[in-house]
C-alpha positions as CSV (number, residue, x, y, z in Angstrom):
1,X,-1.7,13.0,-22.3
2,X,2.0,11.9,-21.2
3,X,2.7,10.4,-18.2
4,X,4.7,13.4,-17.3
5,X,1.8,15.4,-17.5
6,X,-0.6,12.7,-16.2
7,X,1.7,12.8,-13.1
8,X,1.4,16.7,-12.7
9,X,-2.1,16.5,-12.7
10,X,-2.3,13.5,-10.3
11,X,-0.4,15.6,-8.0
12,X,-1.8,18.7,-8.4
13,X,-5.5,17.5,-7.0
14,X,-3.8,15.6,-4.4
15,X,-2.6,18.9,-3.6
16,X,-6.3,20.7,-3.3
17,X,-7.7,18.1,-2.4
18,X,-5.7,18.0,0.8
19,X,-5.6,22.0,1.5
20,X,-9.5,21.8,1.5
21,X,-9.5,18.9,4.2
22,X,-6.8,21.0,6.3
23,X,-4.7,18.4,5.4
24,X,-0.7,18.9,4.9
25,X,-0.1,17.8,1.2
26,X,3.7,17.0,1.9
27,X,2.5,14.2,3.9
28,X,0.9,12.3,1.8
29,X,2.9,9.8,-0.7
30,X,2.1,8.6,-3.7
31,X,2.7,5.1,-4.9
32,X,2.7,4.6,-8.3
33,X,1.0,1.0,-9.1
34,X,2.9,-0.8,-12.0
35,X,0.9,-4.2,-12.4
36,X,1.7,-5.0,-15.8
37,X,3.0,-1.7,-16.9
38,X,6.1,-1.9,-19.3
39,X,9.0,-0.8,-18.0
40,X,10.0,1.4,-20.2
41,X,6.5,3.6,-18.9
42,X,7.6,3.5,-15.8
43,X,11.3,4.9,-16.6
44,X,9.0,7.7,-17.7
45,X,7.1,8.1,-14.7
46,X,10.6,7.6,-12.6
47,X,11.8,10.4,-14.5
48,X,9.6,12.8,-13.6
49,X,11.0,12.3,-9.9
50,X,9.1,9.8,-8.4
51,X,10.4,7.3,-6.6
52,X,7.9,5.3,-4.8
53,X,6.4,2.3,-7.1
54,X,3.9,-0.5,-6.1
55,X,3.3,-4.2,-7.7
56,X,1.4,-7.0,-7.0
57,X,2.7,-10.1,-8.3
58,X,7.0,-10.7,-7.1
59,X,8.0,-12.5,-10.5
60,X,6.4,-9.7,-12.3
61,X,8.3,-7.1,-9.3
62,X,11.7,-8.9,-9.7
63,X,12.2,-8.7,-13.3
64,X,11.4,-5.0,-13.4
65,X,13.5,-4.6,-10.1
66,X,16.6,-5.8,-12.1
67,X,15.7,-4.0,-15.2
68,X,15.1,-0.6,-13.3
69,X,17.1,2.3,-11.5
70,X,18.3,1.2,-8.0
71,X,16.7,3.9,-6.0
72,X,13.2,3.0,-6.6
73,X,11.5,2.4,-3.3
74,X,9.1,-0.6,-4.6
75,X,6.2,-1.4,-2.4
76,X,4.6,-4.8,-2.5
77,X,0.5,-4.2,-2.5
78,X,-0.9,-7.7,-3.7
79,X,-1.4,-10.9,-1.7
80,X,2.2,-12.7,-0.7
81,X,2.1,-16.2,-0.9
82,X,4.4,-17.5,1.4
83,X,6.8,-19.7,-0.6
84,X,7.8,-16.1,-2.5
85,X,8.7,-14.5,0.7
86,X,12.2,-15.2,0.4
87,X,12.3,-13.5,-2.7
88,X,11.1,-9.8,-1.3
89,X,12.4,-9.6,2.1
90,X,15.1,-7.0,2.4
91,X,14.4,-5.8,-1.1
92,X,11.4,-3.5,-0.5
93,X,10.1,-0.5,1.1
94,X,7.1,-2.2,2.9
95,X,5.0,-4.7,2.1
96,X,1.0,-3.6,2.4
97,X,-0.6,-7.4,2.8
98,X,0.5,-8.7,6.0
99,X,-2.7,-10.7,6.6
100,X,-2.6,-13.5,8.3
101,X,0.0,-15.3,11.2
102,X,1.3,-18.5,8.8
103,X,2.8,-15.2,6.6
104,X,4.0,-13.5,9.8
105,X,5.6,-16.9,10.6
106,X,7.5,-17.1,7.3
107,X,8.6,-13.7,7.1
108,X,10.1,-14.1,10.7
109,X,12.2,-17.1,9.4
110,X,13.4,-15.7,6.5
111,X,14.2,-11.8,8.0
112,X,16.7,-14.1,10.7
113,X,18.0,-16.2,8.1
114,X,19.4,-13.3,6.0
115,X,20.4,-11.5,9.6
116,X,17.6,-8.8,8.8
117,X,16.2,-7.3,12.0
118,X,13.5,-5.0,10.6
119,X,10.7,-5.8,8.1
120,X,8.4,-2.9,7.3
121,X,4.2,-4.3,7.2
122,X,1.4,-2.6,6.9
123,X,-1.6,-5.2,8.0
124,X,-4.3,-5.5,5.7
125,X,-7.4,-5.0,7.1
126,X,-10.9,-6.4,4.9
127,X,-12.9,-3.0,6.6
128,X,-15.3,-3.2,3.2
129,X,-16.2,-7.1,4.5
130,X,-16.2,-8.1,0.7
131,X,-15.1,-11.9,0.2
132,X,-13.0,-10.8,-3.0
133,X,-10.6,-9.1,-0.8
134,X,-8.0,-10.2,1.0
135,X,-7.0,-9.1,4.5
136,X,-7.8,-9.6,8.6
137,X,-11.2,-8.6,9.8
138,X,-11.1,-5.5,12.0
139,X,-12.5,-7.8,14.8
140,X,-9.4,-9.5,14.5
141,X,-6.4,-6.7,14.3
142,X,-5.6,-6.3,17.5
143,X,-4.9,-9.5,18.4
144,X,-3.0,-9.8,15.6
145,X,-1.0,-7.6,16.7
146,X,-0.2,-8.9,20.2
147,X,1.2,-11.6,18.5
148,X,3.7,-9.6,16.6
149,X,6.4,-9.6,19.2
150,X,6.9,-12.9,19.2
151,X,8.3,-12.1,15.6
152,X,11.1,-9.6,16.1
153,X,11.7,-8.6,12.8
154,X,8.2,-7.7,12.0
155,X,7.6,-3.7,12.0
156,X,4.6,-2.9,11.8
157,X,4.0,0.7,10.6
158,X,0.0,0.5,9.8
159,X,-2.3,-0.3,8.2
160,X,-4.0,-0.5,4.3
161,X,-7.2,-1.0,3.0
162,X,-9.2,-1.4,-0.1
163,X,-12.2,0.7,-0.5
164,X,-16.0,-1.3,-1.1
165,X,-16.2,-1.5,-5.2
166,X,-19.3,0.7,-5.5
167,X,-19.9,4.0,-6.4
168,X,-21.8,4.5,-3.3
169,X,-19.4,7.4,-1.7
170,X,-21.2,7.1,1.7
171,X,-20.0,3.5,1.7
172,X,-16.5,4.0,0.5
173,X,-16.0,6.9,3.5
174,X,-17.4,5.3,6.1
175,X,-14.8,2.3,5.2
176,X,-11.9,4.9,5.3
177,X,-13.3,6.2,8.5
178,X,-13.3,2.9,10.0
179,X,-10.0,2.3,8.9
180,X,-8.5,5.3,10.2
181,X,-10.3,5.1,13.7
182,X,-8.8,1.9,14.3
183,X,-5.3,2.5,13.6
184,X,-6.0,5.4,16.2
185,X,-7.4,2.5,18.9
186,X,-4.2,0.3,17.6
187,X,-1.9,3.3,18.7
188,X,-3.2,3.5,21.9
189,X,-3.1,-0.2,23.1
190,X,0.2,-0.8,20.7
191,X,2.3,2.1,21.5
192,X,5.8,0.8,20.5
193,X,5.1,0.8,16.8
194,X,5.0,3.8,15.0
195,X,1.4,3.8,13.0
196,X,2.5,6.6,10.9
197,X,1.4,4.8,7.8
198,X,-2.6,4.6,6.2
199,X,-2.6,2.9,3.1
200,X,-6.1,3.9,1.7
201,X,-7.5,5.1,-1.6
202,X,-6.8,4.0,-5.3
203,X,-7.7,6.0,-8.8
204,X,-11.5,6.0,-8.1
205,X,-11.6,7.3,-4.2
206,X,-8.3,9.0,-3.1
207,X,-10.2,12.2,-2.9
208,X,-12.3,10.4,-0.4
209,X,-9.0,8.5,0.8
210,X,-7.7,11.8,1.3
211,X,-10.3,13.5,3.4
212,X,-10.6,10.4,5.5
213,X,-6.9,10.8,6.8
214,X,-4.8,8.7,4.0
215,X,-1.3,9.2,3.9
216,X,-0.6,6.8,1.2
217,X,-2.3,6.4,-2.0
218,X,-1.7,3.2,-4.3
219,X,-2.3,4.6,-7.9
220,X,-2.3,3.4,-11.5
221,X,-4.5,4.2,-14.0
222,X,-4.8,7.5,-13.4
223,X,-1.0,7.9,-14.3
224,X,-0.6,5.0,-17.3
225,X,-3.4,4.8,-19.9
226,X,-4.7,1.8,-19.6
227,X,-3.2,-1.1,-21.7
228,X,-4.8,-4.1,-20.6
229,X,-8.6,-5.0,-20.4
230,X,-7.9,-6.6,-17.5
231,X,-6.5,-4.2,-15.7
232,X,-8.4,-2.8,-12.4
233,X,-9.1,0.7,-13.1
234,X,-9.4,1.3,-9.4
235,X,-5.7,1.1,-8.8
């Protein structure tokens, strides 16, 4: 299978699977995970008129960046340690792993040292409770969030999680559910940001992702064979 054809596929289910939840499928965007993808695999999945590509390490993001067409919006999924902040701000879409205030604090002083007023987050939320994963406990979001205005540049348009790894579908919806239910509390209390984003679902559960109210779906191995043994094929 090509990735042209892997793509068409991809894009097709997304399609039904969103008609059959009463779902609009022009809403929901796909974001094509690249983690240690060549790039000349990518220029084939680029060609094929996509545009919105996700990595998880910024050394391994940069060198494709400068390498790669100019219009790709790349979206930064993996954990951001701070001292590489400088590196991404004002080069991405969004970033999907605000997590924690000392990375707030950093993006905030690097946004007003460039003279940037307006970084796009999504906040990471750990809904599946699993230690491997990074993210804020849903206890914890909101205030989390109160403290966001004290860092201007910060613009926070939702909110991503991981789904459990288990093949226990009950468990991987009621995560998504969660998920989705609080970014509808968040919207109520934090009305001056725009929530229109809900990072969910990966290879394995964007069907579920999907039918849980997703609007964004970081995928991978579903469009590039895998390569890699080491790869996560839940991406």
């Amino acid at each position: 299978m090509t990735i042209e054809s892997a793509i068409q596929d991809l894009r097709r289910s997304i399609h039904e699977t969103a008609v059959k939840a009463d779902r609009e499928p022009g809403s929901i965007r796909l974001v094509i995970v690249t983690k240690t993808i060549l790039q000349e695999r990518i220029l084939e999945a680029y060609q094929t008129g996509a545009k919105d590509f996700g990595e998880n390490r910024v050394q391994e993001w940069r060198e494709k960046r400068d390498a790669l067409p100019r219009d790709i919006r790349w979206h930064l999924i993996g954990h951001l340690q701070t001292n590489k902040v400088k590196h991404v701000i004002g080069q991405i879409a969004l970033l999907h792993s605000l997590d924690r205030l000392e990375l707030a604090d950093e993006i905030e002083k690097q946004a007003r040292s460039k003279g940037i007023t307006e970084v796009p987050c999504l906040v990471q939320v750990n809904m599946s409770g699993e230690e491997s994963k990074s993210g804020l406990d849903p206890a914890r979001v909101a205030d989390f969030v109160r403290q966001m205005p004290l860092r201007s540049s910060i613009r926070i348009r939702g909110l991503m999680s991981i789904g459990p790894l288990t093949e226990d579908e009950g468990k991987i919806r009621e995560c998504f559910r969660k998920t989705r239910e609080l970014r509808e509390d968040l919207k109520k209390e934090f009305s001056h940001y725009d929530w229109d984003v809900l990072s969910m679902g990966m290879s394995a559960d964007y069907r579920i992702a999907i039918e849980e109210g997703a609007n964004m779906l970081r995928i991978g191995s579903l469009v590039f064979p895998r390569v890699s043994k080491n790869e996560d094929i839940r991406e």
